[in-house]
C-alpha positions in Angstrom: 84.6 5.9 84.9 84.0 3.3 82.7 83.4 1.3 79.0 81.5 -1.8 77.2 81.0 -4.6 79.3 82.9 -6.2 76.3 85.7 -5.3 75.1 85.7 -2.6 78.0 83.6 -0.1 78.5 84.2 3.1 80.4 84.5 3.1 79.0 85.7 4.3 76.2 84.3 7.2 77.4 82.5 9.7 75.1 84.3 12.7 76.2 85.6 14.0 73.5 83.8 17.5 72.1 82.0 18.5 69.0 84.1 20.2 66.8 87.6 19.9 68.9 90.4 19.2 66.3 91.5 15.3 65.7 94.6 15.7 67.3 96.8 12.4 67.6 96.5 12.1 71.3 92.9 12.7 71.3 92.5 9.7 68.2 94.6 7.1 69.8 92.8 4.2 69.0 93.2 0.6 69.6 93.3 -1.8 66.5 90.5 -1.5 64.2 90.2 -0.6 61.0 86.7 0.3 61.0 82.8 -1.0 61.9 81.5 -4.3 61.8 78.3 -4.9 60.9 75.4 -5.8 63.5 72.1 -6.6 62.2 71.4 -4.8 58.9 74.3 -2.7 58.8 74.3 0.9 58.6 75.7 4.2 57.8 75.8 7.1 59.8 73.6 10.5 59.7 70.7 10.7 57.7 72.7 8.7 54.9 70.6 6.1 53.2 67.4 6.7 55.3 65.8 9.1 52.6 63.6 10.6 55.6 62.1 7.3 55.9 61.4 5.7 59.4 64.5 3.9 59.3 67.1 4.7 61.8 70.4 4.4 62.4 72.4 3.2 65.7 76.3 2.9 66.2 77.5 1.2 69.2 80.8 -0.9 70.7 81.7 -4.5 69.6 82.5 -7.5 71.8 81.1 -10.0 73.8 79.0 -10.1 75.8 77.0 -6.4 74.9 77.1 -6.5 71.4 74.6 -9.5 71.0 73.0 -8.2 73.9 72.7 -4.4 71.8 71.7 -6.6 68.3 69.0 -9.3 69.9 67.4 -5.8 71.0 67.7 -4.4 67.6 66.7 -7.7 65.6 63.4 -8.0 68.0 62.3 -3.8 67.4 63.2 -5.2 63.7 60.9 -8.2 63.4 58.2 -6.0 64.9 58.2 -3.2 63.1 59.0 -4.1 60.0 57.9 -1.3 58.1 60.8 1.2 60.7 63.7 -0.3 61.3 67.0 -0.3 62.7 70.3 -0.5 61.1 73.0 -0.9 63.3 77.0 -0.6 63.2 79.4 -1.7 65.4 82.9 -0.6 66.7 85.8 -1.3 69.0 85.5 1.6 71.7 88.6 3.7 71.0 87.6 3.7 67.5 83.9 4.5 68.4 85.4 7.7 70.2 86.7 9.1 66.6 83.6 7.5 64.7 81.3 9.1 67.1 83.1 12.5 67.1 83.8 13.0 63.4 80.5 12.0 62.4 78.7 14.4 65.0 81.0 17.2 64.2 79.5 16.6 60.3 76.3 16.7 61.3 76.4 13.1 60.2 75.7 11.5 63.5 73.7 7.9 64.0 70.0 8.4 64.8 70.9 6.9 67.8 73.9 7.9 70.0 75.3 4.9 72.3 77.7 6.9 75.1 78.3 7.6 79.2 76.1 11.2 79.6 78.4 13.6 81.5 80.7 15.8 79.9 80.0 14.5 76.4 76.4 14.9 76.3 76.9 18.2 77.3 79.0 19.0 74.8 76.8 17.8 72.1 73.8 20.2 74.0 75.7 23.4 73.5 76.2 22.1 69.9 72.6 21.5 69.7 73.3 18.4 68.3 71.1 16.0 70.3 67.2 15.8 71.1 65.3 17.2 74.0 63.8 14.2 75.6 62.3 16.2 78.5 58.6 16.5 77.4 58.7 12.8 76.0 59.7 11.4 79.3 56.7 13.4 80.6 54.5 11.8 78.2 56.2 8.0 79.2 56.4 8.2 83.4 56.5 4.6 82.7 59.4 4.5 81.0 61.3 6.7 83.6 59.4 5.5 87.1 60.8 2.0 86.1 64.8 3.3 86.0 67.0 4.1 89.0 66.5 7.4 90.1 70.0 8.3 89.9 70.7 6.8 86.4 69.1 10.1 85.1 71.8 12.4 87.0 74.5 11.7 84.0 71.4 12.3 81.2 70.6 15.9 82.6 72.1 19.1 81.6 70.4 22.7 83.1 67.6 20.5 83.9 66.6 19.0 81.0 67.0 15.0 79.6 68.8 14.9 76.9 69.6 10.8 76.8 67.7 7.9 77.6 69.3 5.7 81.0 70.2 2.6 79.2 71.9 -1.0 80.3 73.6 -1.4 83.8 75.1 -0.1 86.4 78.6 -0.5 86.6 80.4 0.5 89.8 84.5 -0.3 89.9 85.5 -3.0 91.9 88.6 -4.6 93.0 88.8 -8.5 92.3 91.4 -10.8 93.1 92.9 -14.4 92.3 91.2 -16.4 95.4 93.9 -19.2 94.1 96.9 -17.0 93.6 96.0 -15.4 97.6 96.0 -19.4 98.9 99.1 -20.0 97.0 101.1 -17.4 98.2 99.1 -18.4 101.9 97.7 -14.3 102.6 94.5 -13.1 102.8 92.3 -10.3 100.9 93.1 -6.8 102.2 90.8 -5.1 104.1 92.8 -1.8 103.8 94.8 0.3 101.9 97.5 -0.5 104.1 97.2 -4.1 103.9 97.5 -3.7 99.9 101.1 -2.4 100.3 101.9 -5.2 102.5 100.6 -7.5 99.9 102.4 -5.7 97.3 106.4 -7.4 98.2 105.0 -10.7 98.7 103.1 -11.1 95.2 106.5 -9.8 93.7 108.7 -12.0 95.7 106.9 -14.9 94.1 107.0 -13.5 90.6 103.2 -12.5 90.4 102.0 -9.1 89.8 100.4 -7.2 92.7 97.9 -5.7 90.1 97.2 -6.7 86.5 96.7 -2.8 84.3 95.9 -2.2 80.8 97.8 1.3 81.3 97.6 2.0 77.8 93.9 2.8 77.7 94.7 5.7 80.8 90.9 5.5 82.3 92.0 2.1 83.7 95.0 4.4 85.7 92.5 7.2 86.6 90.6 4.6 88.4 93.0 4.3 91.0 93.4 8.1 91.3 89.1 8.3 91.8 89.3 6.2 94.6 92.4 7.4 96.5 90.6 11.0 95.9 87.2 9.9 97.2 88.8 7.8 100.1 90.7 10.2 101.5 88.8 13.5 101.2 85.6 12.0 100.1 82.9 13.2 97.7 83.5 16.7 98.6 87.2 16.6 96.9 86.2 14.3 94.7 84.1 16.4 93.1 85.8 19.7 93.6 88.7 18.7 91.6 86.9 18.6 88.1 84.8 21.6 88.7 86.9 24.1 90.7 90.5 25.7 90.0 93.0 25.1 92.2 91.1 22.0 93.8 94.1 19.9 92.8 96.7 21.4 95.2 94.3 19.9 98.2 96.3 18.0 100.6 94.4 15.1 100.1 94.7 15.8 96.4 98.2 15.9 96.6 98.5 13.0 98.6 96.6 10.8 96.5 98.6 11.9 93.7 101.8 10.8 95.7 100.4 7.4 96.6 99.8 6.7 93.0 103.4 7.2 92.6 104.7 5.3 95.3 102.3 1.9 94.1 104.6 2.3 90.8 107.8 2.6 92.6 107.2 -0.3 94.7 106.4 -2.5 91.5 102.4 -2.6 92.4 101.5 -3.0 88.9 102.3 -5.2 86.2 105.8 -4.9 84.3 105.0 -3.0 81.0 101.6 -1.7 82.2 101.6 1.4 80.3 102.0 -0.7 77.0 98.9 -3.3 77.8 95.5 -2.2 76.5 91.9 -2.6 78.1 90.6 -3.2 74.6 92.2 -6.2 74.1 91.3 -7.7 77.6 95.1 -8.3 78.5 94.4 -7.2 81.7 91.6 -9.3 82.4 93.4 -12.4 81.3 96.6 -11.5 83.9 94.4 -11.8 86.5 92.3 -15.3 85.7 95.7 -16.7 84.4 97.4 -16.4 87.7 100.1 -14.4 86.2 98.5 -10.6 88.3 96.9 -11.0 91.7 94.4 -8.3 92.2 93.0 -5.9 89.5 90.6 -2.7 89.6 88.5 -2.9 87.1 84.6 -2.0 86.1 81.4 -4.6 87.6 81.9 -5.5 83.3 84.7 -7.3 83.9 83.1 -10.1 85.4 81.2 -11.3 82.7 84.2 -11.3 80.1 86.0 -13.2 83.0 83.2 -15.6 82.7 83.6 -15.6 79.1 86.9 -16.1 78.5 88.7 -17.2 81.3 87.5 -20.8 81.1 86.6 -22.6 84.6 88.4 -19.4 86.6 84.9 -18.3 87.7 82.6 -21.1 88.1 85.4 -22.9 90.0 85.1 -20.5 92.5 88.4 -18.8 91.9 87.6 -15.2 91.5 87.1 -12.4 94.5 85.9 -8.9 94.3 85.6 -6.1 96.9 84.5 -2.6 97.3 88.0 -0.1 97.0 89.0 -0.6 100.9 89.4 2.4 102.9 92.6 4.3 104.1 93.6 5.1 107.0 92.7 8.7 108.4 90.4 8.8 105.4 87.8 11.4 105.5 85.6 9.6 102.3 83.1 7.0 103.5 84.1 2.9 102.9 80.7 2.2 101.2 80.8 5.1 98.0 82.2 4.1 95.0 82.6 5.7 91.3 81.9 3.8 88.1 79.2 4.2 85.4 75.5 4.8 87.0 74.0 3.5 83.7 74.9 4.5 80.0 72.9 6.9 77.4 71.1 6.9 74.4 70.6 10.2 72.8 68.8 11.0 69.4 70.5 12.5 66.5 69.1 16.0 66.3 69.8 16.1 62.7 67.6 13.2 62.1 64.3 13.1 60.4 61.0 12.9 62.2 60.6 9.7 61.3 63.8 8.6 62.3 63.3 10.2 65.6 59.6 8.5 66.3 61.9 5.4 65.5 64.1 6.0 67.8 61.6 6.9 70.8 59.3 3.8 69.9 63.1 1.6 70.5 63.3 3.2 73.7 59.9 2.5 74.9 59.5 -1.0 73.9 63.0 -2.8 73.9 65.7 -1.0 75.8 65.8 -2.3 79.2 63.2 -4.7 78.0 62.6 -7.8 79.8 63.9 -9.8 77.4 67.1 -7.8 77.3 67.2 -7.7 81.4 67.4 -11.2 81.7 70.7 -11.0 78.9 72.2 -8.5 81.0 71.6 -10.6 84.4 72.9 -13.8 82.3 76.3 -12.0 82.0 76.6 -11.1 85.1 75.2 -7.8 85.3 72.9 -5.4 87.3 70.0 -3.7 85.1 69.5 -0.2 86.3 65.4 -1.3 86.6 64.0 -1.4 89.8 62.2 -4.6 91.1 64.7 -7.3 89.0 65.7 -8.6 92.6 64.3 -11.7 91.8 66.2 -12.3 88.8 69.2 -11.5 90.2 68.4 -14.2 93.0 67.6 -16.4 90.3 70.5 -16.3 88.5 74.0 -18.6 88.8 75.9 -15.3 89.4 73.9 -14.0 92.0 76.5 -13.5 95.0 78.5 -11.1 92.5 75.4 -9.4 91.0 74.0 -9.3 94.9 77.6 -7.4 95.6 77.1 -5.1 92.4 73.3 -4.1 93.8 74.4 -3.5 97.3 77.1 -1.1 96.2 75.0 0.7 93.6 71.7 1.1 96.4 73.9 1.8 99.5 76.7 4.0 98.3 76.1 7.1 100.1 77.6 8.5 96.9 78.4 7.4 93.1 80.6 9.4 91.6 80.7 9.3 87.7 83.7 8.6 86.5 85.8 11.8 86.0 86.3 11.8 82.1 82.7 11.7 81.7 81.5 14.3 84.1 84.1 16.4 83.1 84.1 19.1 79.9 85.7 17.3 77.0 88.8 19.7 77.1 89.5 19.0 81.0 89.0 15.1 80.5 91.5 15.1 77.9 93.9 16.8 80.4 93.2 14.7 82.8 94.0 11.4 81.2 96.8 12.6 79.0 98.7 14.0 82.9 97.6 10.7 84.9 99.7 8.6 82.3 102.2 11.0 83.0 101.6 10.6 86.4 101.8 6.6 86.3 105.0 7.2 84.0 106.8 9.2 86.7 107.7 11.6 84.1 105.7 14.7 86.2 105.7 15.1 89.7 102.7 15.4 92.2 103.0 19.2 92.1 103.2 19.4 88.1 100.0 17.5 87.7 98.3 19.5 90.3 100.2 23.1 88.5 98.5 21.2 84.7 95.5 20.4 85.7 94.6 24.2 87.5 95.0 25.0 83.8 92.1 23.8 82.3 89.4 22.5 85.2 86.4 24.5 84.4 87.0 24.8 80.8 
């Protein structure tokens, strides 16, 4: 949708394009003054390498990814000594101008951590990233060992550009199991039964739904799944790819219902000034003070980090999006992240790029790292780690997160990764506008016929 399974991930989506101007509302970023270091350290580009072996590999901060990210690192480290990796780290919204600047330069990472989609295929037409095609032919098994449909987001004109990376992360709607007993209801099992749930969370002074509105993907969330509910994958997927899509019926009803949430107070006073990044809207919902919140499968393990006894007391629920009434989408799809990407700096050296390649083959999506991801509560996108999910405290929710990912009849990818840089940056900048009320149904629909297919 998506970013990191830390301090967010979708995402943080890399949808921003090569070259596009740094505009304010494209930089918005959210409190950091620049990289940490992970591991070694690093710089981007080609920049202290010297055309050696040694590569370079930016990526997002927070638990519980980034020692996830730097155990793999360190261990490709201690064995190969001689070709290493440096890596750099950085809250998502500034990775977004980090990541952009540096690849507009021509001073990208060897290694580019991101979501596929859009952005990837900006950075083909800039030629800025590797063709991985014919090395994947020479590894089947490095690709016969990934899901299948992890590789739809790292293809462009039929060629892989990125390596599948990390774990799936479908969006799911979780609730306060100990807010729903206090105020005596019961989880919804439609649409309809959220907007009678809605007056009686706000007659008892608790937010319907916790929402970091400030980040924007975390509103467009809603809009993917009232799309995909009510007029299904078909709409779902017209809307970012053909002009006009947006003045659908369903389109325009799912555009109205977003509206009519806010009016009725669905979502947390001062949403639009709460960010993902900081995990506000995470801690809403395992302090009591939100009962319900859409969010990415990633949120669960912060929730296990930080929100003390909330999870292993048993007081957290999650759900698939329910359906809606007269709905023409199927109840078991879903949208989210099918994996995230690694691509390789075409700027790089040969020996930065044989660096690179050997990383993929022998510690991303490693065993070792598998069994991190699991431990935080997450779903490699490797076939076969059923057991390890059985084996693991968290299996009910990493059961739930596998079901949805193998039996969706369709994943979507989140919109403002799919979508060309220029209409993603539409899109998010007119749904805040859309959860502001300050544009109506129609004038989102009008703005948006304005740029889908650029």
């Amino acid at each position: 949708m998506s970013v990191d399974p830390t301090t967010t991930t979708r995402r943080t989506f890399l949808k921003f394009a090569v070259g596009v101007p740094l505009t304010g509302a494209a930089l918005a970023a959210c409190g950091s003054s620049g990289p940490t270091q992970a591991g070694a350290g690093g710089g981007g580009g080609n920049a202290g390498s010297a055309g050696s072996g040694t590569a370079t590999y930016w990526f997002l901060s927070g638990p519980p990814g980034e020692a996830i990210r730097t155990a793999s690192v360190n261990r490709f480290n201690a064995a190969n000594p001689n070709t290493k990796i440096k890596a750099t780290t950085f809250q998502n919204d500034a990775y977004k101008t980090k990541i952009k600047t540096a690849i507009g330069a021509g001073q990208a990472p060897t290694i580019i951590w991101g979501w596929g989609g859009g952005g990837l295929k900006s950075y083909v037409a800039a030629n800025q990233v590797e063709d991985l095609t014919s090395w994947f032919a020479q590894n089947p098994d490095v690709k016969n060992r990934l899901f299948p449909a992890s590789f739809g987001a790292a293809t462009v004109d039929g060629k892989i550009y990125a390596m599948p990376a990390e774990t799936v992360q479908p969006i799911v709607l979780y609730y306060n199991k100990k807010v729903f007993d206090k105020v005596g209801v019961q989880p919804p099992k439609t649409y309809a039964d959220i907007l009678t749930l809605v007056p009686k969370f706000n007659s008892q002074n608790i937010a319907p739904f916790s929402l970091g509105g400030q980040s924007r993907w975390t509103n467009m969330m809603w809009l993917e799944f009232f799309l995909m509910r009510l007029g299904g994958s078909d709409l779902f997927n017209r809307v970012m790819t053909e002009k006009g899509a947006w003045a659908d019926p369903d389109a325009i009803k799912g555009l109205t219902m977003t509206q009519d949430l806010v009016k009725a107070n669905g979502f947390v006073k001062g949403f639009s000034s709460i960010t993902a990044d900081s995990n506000a809207d995470q801690a809403l919902l395992y302090t009591g003070k939100a009962a319900m919140m859409l969010h990415g499968s990633w949120s669960y393990g912060i929730q296990v980090a930080n929100g003390g006894q909330f999870v292993p007391s048993g007081g957290l629920g999650w759900m698939n999006f329910p359906p809606i009434d007269g709905g023409k989408g199927e109840p078991g799809d879903t949208v989210g992240n099918p994996g995230q990407y690694l691509s390789i700096s075409s700027k790089a050296t040969d020996g930065e790029k044989n660096t690179a390649k050997n990383f993929f083959k022998t510690q991303v999506l490693s065993d070792a790292e598998n069994k991190q991801w699991i431990d935080t509560g997450q779903v490699p996108i490797v076939k076969g780690t059923q057991a390890q999910l059985n084996a693991s405290k968290d299996k009910d929710f990493l059961n739930f997160v596998y079901g949805i990912a193998s039996n969706a009849k369709f994943f979507g990818q989140s919109w403002d990764q799919a979508a060309s840089p220029t209409a993603a940056e539409s899109l998010l900048d007119n749904i805040a506008k859309l959860f502001q009320l300050s544009i109506s149904p129609q004038q989102f629909a009008d703005n948006m016929s304005k740029v889908v297919g650029q």
